[in-house]
N, C-alpha and C positions, 0 to 999 in steps of 0.2 A: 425746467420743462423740456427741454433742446437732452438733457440728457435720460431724460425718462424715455423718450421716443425711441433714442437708440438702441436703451435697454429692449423694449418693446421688440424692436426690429431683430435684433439677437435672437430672442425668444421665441420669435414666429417664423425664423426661416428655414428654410426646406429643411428636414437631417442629412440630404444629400451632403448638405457642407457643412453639417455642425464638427466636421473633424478638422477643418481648415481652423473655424471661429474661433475653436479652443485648443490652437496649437500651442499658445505660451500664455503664461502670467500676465504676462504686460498688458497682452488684448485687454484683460478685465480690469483694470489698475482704473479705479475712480469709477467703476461700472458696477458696483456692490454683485461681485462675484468675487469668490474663491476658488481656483484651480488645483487640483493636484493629482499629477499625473505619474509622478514620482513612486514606485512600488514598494512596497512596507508600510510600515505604522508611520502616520505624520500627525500632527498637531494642530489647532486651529483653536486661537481662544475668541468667543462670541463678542463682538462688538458692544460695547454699551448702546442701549435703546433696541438690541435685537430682541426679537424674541422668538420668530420663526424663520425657516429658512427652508427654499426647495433643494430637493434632492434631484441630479443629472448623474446617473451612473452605470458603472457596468463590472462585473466580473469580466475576469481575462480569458478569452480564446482557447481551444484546444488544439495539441499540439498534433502533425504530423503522423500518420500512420507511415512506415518504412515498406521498401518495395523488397518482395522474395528476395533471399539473399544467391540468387545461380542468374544469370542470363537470358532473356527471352521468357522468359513468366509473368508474376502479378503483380500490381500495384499496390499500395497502400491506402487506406483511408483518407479522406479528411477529417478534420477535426471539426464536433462541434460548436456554436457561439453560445456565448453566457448568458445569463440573467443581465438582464437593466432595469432604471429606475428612469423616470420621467417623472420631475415635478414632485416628489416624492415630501409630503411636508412632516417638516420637526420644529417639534416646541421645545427651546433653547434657554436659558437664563444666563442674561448678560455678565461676562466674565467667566463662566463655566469653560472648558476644555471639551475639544470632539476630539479623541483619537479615530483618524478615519486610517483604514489601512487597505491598500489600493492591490489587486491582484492583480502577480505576475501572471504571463507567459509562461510555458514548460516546455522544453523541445519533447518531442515525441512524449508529451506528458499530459495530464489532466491541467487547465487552468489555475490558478488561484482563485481564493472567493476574495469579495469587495466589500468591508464591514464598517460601521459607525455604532460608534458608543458614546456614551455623556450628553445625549440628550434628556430630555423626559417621555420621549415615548420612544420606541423601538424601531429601529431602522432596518428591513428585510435582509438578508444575506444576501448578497448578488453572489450566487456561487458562480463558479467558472464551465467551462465545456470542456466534454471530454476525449482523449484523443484518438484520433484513427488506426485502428488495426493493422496488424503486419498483414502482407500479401503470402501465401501459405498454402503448399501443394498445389501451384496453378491459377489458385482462386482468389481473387481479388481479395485485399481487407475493407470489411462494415467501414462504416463511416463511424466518428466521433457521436455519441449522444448530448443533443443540445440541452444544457442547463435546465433544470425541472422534466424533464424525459421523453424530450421527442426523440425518434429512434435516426440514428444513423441509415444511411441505404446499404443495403447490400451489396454484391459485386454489381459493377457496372447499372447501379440504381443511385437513386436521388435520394435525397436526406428527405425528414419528412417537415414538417412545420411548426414552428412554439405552439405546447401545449395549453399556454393558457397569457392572457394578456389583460389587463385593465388600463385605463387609463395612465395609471402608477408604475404600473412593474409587466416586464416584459420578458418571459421565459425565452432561452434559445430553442436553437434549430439545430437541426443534426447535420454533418458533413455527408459528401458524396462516397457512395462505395468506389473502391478499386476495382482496375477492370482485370478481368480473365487474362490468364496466358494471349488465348485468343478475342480478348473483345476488350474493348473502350470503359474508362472511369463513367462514374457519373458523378453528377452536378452539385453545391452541395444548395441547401435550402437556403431561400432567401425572407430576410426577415428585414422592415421596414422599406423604405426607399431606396436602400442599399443594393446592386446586385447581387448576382448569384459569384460563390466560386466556383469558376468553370473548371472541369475536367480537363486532367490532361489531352494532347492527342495521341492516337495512336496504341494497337494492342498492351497490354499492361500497361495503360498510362495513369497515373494515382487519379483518386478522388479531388473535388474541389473541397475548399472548406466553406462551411456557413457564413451566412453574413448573419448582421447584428444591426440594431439599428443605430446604430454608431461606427461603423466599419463593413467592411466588403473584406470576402472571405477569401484566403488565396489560393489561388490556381493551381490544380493536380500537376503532378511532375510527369514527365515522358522518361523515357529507358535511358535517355542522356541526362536529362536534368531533375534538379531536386524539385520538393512540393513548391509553391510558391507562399511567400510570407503575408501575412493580413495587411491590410490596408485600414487605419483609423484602430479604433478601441473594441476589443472584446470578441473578436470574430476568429474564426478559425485558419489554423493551416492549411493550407493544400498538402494531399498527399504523393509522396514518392511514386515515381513510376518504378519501373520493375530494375531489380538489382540495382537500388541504390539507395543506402543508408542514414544519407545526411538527415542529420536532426534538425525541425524546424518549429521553433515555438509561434504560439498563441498569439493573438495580441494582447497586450497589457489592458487592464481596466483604467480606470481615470475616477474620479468625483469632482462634481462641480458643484459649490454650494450659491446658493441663489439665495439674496435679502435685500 
């Protein structure tokens, strides 16, 4: 009983801090959860007496947009957040094999997707977010488009909002635009509990990235520093402020299986 409760307590608490909860294995070790945070194809063979299992997941963040490449110009993008899943359930048969395969991060790149096979019913693609635009003649770069097509912001605009959500699955958000030679990034959109990634400060300062409801999006870079890196699972880059290059990946997806 004593560990049902705890299970319980896991599962009900805020997502502010489900990126703390599910930082290692161990957490879940005699908690009938399965972690795997690990990016590529992994393995998971079903327990005897299982037969379903929840789905916790996300495609991996978009990467960085790069700031104009001269001096005193534009920013770059943030990068979009991914698709997730919440509670997502699969019909399993005891001893069967899940190859789950967990999406990378990409510097300056589109996310990876998040996939599971060897169930009996079909598990959604959590694809990844895409990355923020170079800053280009002056003019800030778009923001990343958040997983299933919320649009990125423009220069010195805010990302827009997941296009669609159920219970189950949860589309991303678009990154903040790059700001102008002369004007400030914007924010990028925020999705779940998660904040926003803020804009850098200051003329060409990059885009923020999205957040996800698994992770907070990172913070637009200034003319000295690069985007800022995600925070938690599946959220975006912040983009480069102006003339600076550094590449800055995604955050990684994860799955957690629940039974």
């Amino acid at each position: 009983m004593k560990k049902a409760l705890i299970v319980l307590s896991l599962l009900i608490a805020p997502l502010s801090s489900y990126a703390q909860q599910i930082g290692s294995n161990s957490s879940y070790a005699g908690l009938n959860g399965a972690l795997f945070t690990t990016t590529g194809a992994n393995s998971w063979v079903v327990p005897a007496g299982v037969t379903a299992v929840l789905v916790d997941g996300c495609g991996a963040g978009g990467g960085n947009g790069l700031g104009q490449a001269s001096a005193g110009t534009a920013g770059g993008g943030g990068g979009g957040s991914a698709a997730c899943s919440q509670g997502f359930p699969l019909s399993v048969v005891p001893g069967a094999t899940l190859t789950i395969t967990v999406g990378a991060g990409v510097a300056n790149g589109q996310g990876g997707s998040t996939t599971i096979t060897g169930a009996t019913n079909p598990f959604p693609t959590l694809l990844g977010g895409a990355a923020g635009l170079i800053g280009a003649a002056g003019t800030g770069g778009t923001g990343g488009q958040g997983a299933g097509g919320a649009a990125g912001g423009g220069a010195g605009s805010a990302g827009t909002g997941a296009t669609f959500r159920t219970p189950l699955v949860i589309l991303g958000a678009g990154g903040g635009g790059g700001g102008n030679t002369a004007g400030t990034g914007g924010n990028g959109q925020q999705v779940g509990t998660f904040p926003v990634g803020p804009a850098g400060s200051g003329n060409g300062a990059g885009g923020g990235g999205a957040s996800s409801v698994y992770g907070q999006g990172g913070t637009g870079g200034t003319a000295t520093n690069a985007g800022g890196t995600s925070t938690g699972y599946g959220a975006g880059a912040g983009g480069n402020g102006t003339n600076n290059s550094t590449t800055v990946a995604g955050g990684n997806g994860f799955v957690l299986l629940r039974y």
